[in-house]
C-alpha positions as a LaTeX table, in Angstrom:
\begin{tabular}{lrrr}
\hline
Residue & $x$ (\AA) & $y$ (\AA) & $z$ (\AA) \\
\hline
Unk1 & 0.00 & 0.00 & 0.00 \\
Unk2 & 1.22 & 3.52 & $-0.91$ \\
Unk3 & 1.87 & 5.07 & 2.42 \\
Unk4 & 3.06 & 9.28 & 0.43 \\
Unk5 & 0.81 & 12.35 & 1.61 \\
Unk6 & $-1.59$ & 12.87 & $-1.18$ \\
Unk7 & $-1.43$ & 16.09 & $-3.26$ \\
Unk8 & $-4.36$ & 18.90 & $-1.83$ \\
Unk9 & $-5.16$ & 18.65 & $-5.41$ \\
Unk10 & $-7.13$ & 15.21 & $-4.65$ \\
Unk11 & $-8.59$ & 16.19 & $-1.64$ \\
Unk12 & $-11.98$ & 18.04 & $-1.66$ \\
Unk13 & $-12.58$ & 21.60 & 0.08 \\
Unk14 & $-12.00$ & 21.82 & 3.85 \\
Unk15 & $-14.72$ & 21.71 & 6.20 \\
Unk16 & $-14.46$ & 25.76 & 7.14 \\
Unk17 & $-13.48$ & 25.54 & 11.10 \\
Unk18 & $-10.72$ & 26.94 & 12.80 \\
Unk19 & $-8.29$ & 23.95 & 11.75 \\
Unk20 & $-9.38$ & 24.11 & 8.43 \\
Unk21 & $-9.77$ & 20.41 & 8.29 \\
Unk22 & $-10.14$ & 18.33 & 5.30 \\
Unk23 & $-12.92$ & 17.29 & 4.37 \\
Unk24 & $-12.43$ & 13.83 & 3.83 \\
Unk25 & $-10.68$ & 13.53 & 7.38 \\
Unk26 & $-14.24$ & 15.04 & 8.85 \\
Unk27 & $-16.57$ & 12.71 & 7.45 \\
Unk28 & $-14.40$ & 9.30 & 8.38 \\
Unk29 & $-13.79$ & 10.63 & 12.00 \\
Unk30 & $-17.60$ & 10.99 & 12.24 \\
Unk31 & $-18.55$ & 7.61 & 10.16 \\
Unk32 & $-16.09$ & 5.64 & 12.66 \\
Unk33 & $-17.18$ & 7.18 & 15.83 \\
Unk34 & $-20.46$ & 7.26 & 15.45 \\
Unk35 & $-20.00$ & 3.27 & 15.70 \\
Unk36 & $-19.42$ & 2.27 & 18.99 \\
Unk37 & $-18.33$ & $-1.32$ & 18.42 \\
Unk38 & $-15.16$ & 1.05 & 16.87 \\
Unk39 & $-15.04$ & 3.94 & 18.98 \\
Unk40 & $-16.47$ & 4.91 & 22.37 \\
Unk41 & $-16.91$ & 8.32 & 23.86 \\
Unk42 & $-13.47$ & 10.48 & 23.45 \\
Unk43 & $-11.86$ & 7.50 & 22.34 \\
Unk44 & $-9.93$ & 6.60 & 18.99 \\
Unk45 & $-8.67$ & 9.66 & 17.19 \\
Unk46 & $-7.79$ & 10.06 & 13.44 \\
Unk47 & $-5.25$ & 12.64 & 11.68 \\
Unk48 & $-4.21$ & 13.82 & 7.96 \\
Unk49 & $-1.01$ & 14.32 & 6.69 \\
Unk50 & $-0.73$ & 17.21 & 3.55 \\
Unk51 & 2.83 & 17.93 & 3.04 \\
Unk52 & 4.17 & 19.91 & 6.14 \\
Unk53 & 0.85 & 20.39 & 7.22 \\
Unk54 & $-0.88$ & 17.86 & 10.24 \\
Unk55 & $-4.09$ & 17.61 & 10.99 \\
Unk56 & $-5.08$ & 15.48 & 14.08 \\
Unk57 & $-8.10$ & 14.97 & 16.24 \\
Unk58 & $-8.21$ & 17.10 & 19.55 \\
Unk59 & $-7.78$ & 15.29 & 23.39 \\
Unk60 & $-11.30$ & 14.38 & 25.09 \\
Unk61 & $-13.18$ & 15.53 & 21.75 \\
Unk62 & $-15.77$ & 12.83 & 20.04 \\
Unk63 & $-14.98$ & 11.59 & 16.82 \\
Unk64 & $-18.48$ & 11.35 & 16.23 \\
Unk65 & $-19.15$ & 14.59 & 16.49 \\
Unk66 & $-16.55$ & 16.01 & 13.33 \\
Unk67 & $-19.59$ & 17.29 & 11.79 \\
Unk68 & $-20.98$ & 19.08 & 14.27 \\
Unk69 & $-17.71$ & 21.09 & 15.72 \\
Unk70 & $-14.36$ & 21.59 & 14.95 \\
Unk71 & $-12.70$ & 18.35 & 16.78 \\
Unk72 & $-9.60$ & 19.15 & 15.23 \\
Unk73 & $-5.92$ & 20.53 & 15.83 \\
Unk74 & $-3.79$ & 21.61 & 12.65 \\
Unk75 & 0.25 & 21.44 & 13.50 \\
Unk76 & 3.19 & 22.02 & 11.73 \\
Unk77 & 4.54 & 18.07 & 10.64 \\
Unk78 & 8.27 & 18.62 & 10.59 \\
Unk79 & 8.37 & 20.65 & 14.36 \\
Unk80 & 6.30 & 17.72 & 15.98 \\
Unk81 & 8.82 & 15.24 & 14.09 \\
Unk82 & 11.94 & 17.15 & 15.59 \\
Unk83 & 10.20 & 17.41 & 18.72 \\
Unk84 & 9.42 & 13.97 & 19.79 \\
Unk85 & 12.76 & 12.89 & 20.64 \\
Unk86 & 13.29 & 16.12 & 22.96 \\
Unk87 & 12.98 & 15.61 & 26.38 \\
Unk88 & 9.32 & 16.52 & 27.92 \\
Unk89 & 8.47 & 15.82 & 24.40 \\
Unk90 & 4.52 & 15.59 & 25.53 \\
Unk91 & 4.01 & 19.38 & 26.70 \\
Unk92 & 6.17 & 20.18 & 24.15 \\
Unk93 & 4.04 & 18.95 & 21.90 \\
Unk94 & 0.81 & 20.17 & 23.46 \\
Unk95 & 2.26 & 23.90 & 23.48 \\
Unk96 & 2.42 & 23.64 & 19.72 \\
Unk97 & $-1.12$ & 23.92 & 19.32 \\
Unk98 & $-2.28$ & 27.53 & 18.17 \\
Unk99 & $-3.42$ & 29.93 & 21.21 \\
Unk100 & $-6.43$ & 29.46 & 22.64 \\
Unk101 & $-7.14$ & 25.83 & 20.19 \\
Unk102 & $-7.49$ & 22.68 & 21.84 \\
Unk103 & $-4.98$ & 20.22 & 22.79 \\
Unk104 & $-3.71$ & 17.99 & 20.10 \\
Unk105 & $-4.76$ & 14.23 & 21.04 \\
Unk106 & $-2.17$ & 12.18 & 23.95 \\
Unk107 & $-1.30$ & 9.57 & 20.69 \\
Unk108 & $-0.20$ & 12.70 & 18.43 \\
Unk109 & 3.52 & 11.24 & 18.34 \\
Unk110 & 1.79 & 8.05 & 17.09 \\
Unk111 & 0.27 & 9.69 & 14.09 \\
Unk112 & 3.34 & 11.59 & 13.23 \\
Unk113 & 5.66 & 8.74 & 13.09 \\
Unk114 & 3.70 & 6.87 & 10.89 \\
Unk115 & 4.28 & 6.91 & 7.43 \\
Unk116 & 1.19 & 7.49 & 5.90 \\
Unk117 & $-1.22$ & 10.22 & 5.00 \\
Unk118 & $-4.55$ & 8.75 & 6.83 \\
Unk119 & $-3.96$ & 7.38 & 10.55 \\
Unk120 & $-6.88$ & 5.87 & 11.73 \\
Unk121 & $-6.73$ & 4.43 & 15.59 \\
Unk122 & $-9.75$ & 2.81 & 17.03 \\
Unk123 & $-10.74$ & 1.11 & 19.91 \\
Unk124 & $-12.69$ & $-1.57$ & 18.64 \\
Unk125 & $-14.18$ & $-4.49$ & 21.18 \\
Unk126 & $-13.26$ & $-7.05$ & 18.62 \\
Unk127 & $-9.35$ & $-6.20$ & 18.55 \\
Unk128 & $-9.54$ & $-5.43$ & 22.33 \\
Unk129 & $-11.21$ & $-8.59$ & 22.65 \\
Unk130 & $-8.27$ & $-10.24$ & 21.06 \\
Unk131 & $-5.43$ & $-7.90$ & 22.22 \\
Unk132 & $-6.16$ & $-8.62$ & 25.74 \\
Unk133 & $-5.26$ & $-12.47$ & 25.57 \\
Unk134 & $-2.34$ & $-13.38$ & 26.58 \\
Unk135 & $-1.32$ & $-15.10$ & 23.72 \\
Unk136 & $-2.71$ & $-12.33$ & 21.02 \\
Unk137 & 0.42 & $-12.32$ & 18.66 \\
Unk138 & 0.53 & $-16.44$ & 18.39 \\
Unk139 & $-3.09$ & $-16.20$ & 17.85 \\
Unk140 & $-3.72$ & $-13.24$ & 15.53 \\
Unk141 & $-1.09$ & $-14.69$ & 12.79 \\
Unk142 & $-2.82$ & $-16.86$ & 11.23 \\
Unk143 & $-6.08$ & $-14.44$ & 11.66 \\
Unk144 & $-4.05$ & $-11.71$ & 9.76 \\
Unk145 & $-2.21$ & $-13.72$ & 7.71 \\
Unk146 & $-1.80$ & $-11.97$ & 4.42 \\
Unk147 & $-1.72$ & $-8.60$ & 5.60 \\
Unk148 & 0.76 & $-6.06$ & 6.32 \\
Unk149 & 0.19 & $-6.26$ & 10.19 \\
Unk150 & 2.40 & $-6.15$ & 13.04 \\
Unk151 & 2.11 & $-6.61$ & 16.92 \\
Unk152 & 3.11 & $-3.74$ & 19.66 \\
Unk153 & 3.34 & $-5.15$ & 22.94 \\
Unk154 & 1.30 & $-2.89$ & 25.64 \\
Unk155 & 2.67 & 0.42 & 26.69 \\
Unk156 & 1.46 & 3.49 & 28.37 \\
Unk157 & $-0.71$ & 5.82 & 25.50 \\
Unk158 & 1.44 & 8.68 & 24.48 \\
Unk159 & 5.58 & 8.34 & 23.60 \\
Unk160 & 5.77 & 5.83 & 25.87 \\
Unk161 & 3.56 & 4.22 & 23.27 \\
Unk162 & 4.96 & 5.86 & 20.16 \\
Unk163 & 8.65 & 4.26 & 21.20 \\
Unk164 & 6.97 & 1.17 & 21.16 \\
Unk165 & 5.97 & 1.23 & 17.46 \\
Unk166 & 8.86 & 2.89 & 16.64 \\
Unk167 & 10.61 & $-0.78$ & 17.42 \\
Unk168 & 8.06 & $-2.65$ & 16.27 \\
Unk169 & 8.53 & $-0.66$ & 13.12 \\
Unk170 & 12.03 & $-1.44$ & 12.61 \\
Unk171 & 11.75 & $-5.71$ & 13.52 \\
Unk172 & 9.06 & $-5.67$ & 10.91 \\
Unk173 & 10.17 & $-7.28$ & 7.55 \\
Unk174 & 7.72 & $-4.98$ & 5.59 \\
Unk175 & 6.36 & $-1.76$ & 6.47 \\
Unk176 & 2.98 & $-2.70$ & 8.41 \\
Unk177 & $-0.13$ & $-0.66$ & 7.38 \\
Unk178 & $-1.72$ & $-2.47$ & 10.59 \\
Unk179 & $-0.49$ & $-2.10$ & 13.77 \\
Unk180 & $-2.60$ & $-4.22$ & 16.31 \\
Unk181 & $-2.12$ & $-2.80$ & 20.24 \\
Unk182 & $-1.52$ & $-4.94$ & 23.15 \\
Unk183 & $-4.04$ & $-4.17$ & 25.67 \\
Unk184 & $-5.15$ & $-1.28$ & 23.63 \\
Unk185 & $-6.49$ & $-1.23$ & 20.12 \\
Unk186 & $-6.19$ & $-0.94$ & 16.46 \\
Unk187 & $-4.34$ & 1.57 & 14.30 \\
Unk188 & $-4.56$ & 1.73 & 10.55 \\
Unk189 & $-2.93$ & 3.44 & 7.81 \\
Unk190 & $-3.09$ & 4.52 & 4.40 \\
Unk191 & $-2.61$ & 7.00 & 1.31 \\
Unk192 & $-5.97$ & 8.56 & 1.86 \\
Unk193 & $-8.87$ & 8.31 & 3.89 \\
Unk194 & $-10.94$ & 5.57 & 1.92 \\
Unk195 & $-7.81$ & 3.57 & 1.82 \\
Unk196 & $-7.10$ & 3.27 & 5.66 \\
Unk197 & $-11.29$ & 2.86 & 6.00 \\
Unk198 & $-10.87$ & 0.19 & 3.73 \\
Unk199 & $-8.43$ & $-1.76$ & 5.20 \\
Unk200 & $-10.07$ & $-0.93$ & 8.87 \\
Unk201 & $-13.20$ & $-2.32$ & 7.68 \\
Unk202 & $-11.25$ & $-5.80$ & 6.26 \\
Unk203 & $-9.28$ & $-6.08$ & 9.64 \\
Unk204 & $-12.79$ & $-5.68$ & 11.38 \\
Unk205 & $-13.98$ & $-8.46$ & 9.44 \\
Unk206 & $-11.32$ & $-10.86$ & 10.08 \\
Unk207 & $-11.44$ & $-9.95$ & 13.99 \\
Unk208 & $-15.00$ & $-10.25$ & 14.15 \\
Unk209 & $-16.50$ & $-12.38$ & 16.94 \\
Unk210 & $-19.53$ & $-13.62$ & 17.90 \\
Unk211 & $-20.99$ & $-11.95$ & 21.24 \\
Unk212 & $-23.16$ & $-13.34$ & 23.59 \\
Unk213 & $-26.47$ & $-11.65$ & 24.05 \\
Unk214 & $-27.04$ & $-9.99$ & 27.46 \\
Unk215 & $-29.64$ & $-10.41$ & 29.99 \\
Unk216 & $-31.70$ & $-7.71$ & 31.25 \\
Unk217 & $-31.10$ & $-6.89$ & 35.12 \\
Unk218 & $-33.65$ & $-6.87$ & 37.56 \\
Unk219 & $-34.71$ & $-3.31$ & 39.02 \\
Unk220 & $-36.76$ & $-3.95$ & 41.76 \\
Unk221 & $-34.23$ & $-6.29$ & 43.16 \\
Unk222 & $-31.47$ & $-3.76$ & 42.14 \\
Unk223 & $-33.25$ & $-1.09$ & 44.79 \\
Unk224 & $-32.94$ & $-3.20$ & 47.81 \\
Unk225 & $-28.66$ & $-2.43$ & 47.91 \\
Unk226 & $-29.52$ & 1.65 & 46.40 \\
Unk227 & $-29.39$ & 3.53 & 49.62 \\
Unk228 & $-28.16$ & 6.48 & 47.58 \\
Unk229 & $-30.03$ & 8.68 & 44.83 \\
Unk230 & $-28.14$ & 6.17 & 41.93 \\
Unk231 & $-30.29$ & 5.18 & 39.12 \\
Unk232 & $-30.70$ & 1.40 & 37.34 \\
Unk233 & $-28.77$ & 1.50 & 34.13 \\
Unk234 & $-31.72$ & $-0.11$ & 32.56 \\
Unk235 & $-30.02$ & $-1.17$ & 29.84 \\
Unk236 & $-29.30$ & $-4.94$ & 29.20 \\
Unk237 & $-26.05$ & $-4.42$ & 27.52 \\
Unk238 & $-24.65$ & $-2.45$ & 31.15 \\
Unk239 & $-26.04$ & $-4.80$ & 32.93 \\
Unk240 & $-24.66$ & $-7.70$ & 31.42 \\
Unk241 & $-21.32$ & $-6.38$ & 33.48 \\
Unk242 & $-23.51$ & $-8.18$ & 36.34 \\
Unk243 & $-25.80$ & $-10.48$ & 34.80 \\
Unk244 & $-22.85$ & $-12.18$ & 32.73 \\
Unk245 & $-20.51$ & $-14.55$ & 34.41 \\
Unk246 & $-17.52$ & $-13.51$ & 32.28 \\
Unk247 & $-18.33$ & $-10.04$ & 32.09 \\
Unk248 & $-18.87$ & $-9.73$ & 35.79 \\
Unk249 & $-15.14$ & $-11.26$ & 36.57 \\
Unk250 & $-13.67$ & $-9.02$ & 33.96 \\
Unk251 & $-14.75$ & $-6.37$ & 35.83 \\
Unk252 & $-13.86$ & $-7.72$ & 39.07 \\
Unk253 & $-10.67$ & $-8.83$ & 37.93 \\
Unk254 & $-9.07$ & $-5.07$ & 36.53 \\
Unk255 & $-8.92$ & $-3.63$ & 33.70 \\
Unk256 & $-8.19$ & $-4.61$ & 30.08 \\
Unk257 & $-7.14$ & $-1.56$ & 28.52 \\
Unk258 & $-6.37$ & 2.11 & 29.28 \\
Unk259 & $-9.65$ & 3.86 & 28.59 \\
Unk260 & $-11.58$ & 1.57 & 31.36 \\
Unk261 & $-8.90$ & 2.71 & 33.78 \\
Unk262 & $-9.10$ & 6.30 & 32.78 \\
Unk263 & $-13.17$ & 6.56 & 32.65 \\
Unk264 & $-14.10$ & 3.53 & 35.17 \\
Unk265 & $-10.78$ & 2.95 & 37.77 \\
Unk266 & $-9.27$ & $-0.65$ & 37.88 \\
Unk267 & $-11.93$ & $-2.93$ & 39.03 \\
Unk268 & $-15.81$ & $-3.24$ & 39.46 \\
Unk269 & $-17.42$ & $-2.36$ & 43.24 \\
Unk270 & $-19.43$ & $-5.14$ & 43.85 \\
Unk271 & $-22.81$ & $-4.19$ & 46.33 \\
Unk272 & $-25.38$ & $-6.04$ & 48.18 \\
Unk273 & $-28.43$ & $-5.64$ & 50.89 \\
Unk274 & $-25.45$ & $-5.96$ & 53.55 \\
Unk275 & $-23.15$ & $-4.09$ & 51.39 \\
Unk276 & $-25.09$ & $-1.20$ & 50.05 \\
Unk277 & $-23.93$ & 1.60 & 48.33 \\
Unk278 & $-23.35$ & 3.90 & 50.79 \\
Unk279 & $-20.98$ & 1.61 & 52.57 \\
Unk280 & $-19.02$ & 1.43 & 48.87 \\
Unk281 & $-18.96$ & 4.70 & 48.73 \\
Unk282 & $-17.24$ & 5.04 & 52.30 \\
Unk283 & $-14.92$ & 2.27 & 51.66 \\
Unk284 & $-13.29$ & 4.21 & 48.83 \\
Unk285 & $-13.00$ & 6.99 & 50.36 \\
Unk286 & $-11.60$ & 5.08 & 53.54 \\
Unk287 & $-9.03$ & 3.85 & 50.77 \\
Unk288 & $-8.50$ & 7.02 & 49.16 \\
Unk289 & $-9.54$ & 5.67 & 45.35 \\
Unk290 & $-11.48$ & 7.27 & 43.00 \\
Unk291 & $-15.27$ & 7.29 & 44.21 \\
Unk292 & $-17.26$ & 4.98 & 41.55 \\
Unk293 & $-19.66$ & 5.83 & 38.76 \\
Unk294 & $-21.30$ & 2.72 & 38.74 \\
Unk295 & $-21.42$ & $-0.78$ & 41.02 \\
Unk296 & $-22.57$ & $-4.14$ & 40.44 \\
Unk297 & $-24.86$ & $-6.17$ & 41.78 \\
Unk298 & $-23.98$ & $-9.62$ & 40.93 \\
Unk299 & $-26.61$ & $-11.68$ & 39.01 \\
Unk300 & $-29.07$ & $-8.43$ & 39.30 \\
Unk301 & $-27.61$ & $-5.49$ & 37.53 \\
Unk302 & $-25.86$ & $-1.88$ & 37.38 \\
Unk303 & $-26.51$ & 1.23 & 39.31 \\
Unk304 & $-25.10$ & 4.25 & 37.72 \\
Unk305 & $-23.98$ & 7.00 & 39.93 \\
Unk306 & $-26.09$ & 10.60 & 39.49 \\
Unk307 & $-22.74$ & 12.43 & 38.54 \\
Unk308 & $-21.53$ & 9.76 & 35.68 \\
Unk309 & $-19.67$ & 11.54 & 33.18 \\
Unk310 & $-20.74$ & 10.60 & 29.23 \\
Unk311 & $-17.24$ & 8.97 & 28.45 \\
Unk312 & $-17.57$ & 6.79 & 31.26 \\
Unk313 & $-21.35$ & 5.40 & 30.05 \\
Unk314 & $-19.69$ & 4.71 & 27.01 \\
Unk315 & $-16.55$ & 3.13 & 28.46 \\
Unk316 & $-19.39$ & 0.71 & 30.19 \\
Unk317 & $-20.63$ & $-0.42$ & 27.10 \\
Unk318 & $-17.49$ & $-1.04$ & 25.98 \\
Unk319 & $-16.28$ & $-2.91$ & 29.04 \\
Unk320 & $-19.67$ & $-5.17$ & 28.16 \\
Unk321 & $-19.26$ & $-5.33$ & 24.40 \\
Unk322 & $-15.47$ & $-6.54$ & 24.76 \\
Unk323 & $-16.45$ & $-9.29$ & 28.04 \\
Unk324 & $-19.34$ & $-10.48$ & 25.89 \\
Unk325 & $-16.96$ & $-11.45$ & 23.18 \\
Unk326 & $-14.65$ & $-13.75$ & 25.58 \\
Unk327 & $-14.90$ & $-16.89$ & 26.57 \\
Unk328 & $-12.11$ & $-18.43$ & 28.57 \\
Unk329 & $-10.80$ & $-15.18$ & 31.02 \\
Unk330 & $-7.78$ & $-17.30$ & 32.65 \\
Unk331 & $-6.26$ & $-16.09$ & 28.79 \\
Unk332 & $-6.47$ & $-12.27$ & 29.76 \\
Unk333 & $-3.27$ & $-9.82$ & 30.37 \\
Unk334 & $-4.69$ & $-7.36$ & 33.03 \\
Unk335 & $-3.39$ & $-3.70$ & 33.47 \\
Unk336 & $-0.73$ & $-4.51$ & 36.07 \\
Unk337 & $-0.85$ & $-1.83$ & 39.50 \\
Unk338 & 1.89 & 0.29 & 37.57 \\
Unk339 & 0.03 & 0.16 & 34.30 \\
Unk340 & $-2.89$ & 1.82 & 36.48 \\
Unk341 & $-1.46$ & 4.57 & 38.22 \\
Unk342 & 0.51 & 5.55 & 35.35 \\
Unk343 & $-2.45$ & 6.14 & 33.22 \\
Unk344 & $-4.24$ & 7.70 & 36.87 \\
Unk345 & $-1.26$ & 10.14 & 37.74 \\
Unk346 & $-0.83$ & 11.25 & 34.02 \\
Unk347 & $-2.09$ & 15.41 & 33.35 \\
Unk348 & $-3.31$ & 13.92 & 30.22 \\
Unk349 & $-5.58$ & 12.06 & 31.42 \\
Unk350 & $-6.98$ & 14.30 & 33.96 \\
Unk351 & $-7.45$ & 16.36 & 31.37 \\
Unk352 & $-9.64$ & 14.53 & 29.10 \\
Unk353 & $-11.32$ & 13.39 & 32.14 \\
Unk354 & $-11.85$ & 17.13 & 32.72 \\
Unk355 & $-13.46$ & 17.50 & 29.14 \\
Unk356 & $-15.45$ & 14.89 & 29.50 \\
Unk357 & $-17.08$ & 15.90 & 33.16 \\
Unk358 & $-17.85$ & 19.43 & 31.22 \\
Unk359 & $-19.60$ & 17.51 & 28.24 \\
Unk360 & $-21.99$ & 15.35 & 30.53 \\
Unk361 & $-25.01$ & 17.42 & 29.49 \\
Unk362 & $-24.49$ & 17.49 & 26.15 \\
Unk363 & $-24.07$ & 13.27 & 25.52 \\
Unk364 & $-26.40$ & 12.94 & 28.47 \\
\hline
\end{tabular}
């Protein structure tokens, strides 16, 4: 696959905001994330190369909503190149935006290294479903066989991340146009926008698998452990984080990939009549953790705290959609204690978190 910046001459007009956009870049960001078994709240993000100019998608904006707003951040390509080798290469980065604009996204570095003009990175259940097993690279090569694909072993988003690919780059024996994300995700690449859609779409087909239905929760026996104002999620595919044996010791368990530890903290609270909410909530404060936006019930269902942010309703469903897709979890890598509070202690983070709290009413 050709992996050179196209010429503006085969691009159409740009979509008019403040990052002048193009147009093509728009409408794929907002085709991908308005699917959610791809992309879930501010996850994923997407960039365009055009000679030295680099367009990529904001931190803590949606993808899906490219139409609707200006999601994105327009950079010079050859000063975040020279830059990502200098040390505090993040902020760095992040103070090249232009005054006043939003943050470019934590996985800029990512989208600058790579060769080619359309970056596409996703967070799709299927390849997280996959990614997470402890033997993902045995098991994806015969899955992928035929394509330009290679594995990155799990790293902390960001340059952390970006070093990462940058060896995975140089072991490979041809230049990948897939890259599939330990514990992570799936980035694709290509000449132009319809090329690395394309090839996303293909991957998603040969990653596909089946997913257990979920079972509804039961309300009225939900109430009996809601000593607090928190509502039912009323929603079988959140519930099935109870109601589903595997998806219930996922949660449990940890977490399987950096946006559930960002959006949801490291494990499920589990609540009964004994055990009822208000005691969860004074446990983590006792232990000085995050206080929850949602607990289980196990076997019944979901309450969802009052102040749950959008991104981590989303981050629910994904946490369901990838657990309903597994089978055996004594296969699962985990997000080890370090792997947490990296991702917990990072600005970045608390950032988008910050974003996301401020766009509650508007997903809501």
């Amino acid at each position: 696959m050709t992996t050179s910046p196209a010429t503006a001459a085969e691009h159409p007009p740009m979509n008019g905001g403040a990052s002048e956009a193009p147009a093509e870049l728009v409408s794929v960001s907002a085709r991908i994330g308005g699917d959610t078994s791809l992309v879930q709240g501010s996850g994923g993000n997407t960039s365009f190369k055009r000679h030295d100019d680099f367009w990529v998608k904001a931190s803590g904006t949606w993808l899906a909503e490219a139409h609707a707003r200006d999601i994105f951040v327009r950079l010079p390509l050859g000063q975040v190149r020279a830059l990502m080798d200098k040390p505090d290469a993040e902020n760095a980065l992040a103070a090249l935006a232009p005054a006043g604009a939003l943050r470019p996204s934590i996985e800029t570095s990512l989208h600058a290294l790579l060769p080619h003009a359309a970056v596409l990175h996703v967070h799709s259940v299927n390849t997280i479903a996959w990614a997470a097993r402890i033997d993902a690279e045995h098991a994806l090569t015969e899955v992928l066989k035929g394509l330009a694909w290679t594995w990155v072993p799990y790293r902390r988003p960001g340059l952390p991340l970006t070093a990462a690919i940058r060896e995975a780059l140089a072991a490979a024996p041809t230049p990948p146009d897939i890259l599939v994300l330990g514990n992570h995700g799936l980035v694709v690449g290509g000449a132009d926008c319809a090329a690395a859609e394309s090839l996303l779409r293909a991957v998603e087909t040969r990653l596909a698998l089946p997913a257990r239905t979920p079972r509804r929760g039961d309300p009225v026996r939900l109430q009996t452990a809601n000593d607090r104002d928190w509502q039912p999620a009323d929603s079988p595919l959140l519930d099935a984080i109870a109601t589903d044996p595997v998806c219930r010791a996922i949660a449990g368990r940890g977490a399987l990939y950096p946006d559930h530890v960002v959006f949801l903290g490291e494990r499920a609270i589990c609540v009964d009549p004994e055990h009822p909410v208000s005691h969860a909530l004074a446990e983590a404060r006792t232990a000085g953790i995050a206080l929850p936006q949602y607990v289980v019930m196990p076997e019944v269902g979901v309450l969802l705290s009052p102040e749950i942010s959008a991104g981590a309703r989303a981050m629910l469903g994904c946490l369901a959609e990838v657990g309903l897709r597994i089978d055996d979890i004594a296969q699962l890598r985990y997000l080890d204690n370090d792997d947490a509070a990296a991702l917990l202690g990072w600005e970045a983070e608390a950032y988008r978190r910050a974003r996301d709290t401020v766009a509650k009413q508007i997903h809501s």
